[in-house]
N, C-alpha and C positions, 0 to 999 in steps of 0.2 A: 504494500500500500504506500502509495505516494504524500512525500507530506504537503502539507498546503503551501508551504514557502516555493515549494519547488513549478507550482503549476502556474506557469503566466496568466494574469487576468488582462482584459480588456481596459484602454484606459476610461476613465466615469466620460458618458457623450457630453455634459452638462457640468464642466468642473465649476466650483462655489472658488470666487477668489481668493489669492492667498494672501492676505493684506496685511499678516507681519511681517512678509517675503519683500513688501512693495517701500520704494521711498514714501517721503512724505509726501513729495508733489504728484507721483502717481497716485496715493492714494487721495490726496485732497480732487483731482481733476477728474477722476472716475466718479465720486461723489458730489463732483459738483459744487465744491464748497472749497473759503479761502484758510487762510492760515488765522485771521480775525475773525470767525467765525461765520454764523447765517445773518443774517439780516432780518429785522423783523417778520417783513413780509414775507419774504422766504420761510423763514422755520414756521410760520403761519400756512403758507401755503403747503408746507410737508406735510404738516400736523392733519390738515382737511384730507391730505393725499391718503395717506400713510396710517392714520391712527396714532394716541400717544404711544410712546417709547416703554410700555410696560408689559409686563408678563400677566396670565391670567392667572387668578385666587385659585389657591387648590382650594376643591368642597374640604369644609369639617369634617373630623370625624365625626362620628357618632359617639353618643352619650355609654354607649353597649361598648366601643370599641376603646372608648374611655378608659372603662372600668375594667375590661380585658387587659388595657396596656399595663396596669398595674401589678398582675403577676407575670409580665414578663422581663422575668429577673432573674441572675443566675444566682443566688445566694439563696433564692426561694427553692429552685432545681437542686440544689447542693444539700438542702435543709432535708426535703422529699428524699432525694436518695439516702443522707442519714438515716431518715425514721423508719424506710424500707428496711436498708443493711442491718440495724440494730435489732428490729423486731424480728429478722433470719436468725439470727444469731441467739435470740432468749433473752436481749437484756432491756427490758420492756418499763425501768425507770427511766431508762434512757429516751426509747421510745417515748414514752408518755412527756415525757421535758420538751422532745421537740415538736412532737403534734401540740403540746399547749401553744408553744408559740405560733406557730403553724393555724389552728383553729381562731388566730385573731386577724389574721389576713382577711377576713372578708371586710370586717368591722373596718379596719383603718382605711380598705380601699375605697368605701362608701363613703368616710368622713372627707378622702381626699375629693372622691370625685363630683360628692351632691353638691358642695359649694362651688366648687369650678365649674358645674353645667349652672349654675345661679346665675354666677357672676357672666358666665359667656351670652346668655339667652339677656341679662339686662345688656350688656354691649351692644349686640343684633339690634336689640329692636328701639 
């Protein structure tokens, strides 16, 4: 089997410029603009062209996805696999020490996340 380095690819029909490759004045003159910048009317008339210069809002999570992110954690996975390994083993003080702490995971995750869906849902709206 051939590796991929070895098989020639076709070059892209449609290559995207390489504008850290370009001088200044190449790149200024491709884009149409000076070393002083746009002109009022000019970056007015991009702006109508073009739309602003922003990226779109990723959607929220959800309030479920919230509270999910909360045990994901590796001290929580480390904890789990303790109380497994010890309760194999017979030593079921042990056991029972880290299910107690372990059984308050749901409590602290609800304390963190009921306020912060409060607070987010008064922001929105």
């Amino acid at each position: 089997m051939k590796s991929s380095a070895s098989i020639p690819r076709p070059p892209p029909t449609n290559p995207a410029p390489v504008w850290h490759a370009q001088s200044t004045d190449a790149a200024l003159a491709a884009l149409a603009a000076t070393a002083q910048g746009l002109t009022q009317a000019e970056a007015e008339q991009r702006l109508a062209a073009h739309g602003p210069n922003s990226l779109p809002t990723p959607p929220a999570p959800s309030a479920l996805m919230r509270l999910l992110r909360q045990f994901n954690n590796l001290l929580l996975y480390v904890l789990m696999a303790a109380a497994t390994v010890t309760a194999f083993m017979g030593h079921w003080v042990d056991t029972c020490e880290v299910k107690h702490y372990l059984a308050r995971l749901p409590r602290n995750a609800l304390c963190e996340v009921v306020p912060r869906n409060a607070l987010l849902t008064l922001l929105e709206g």
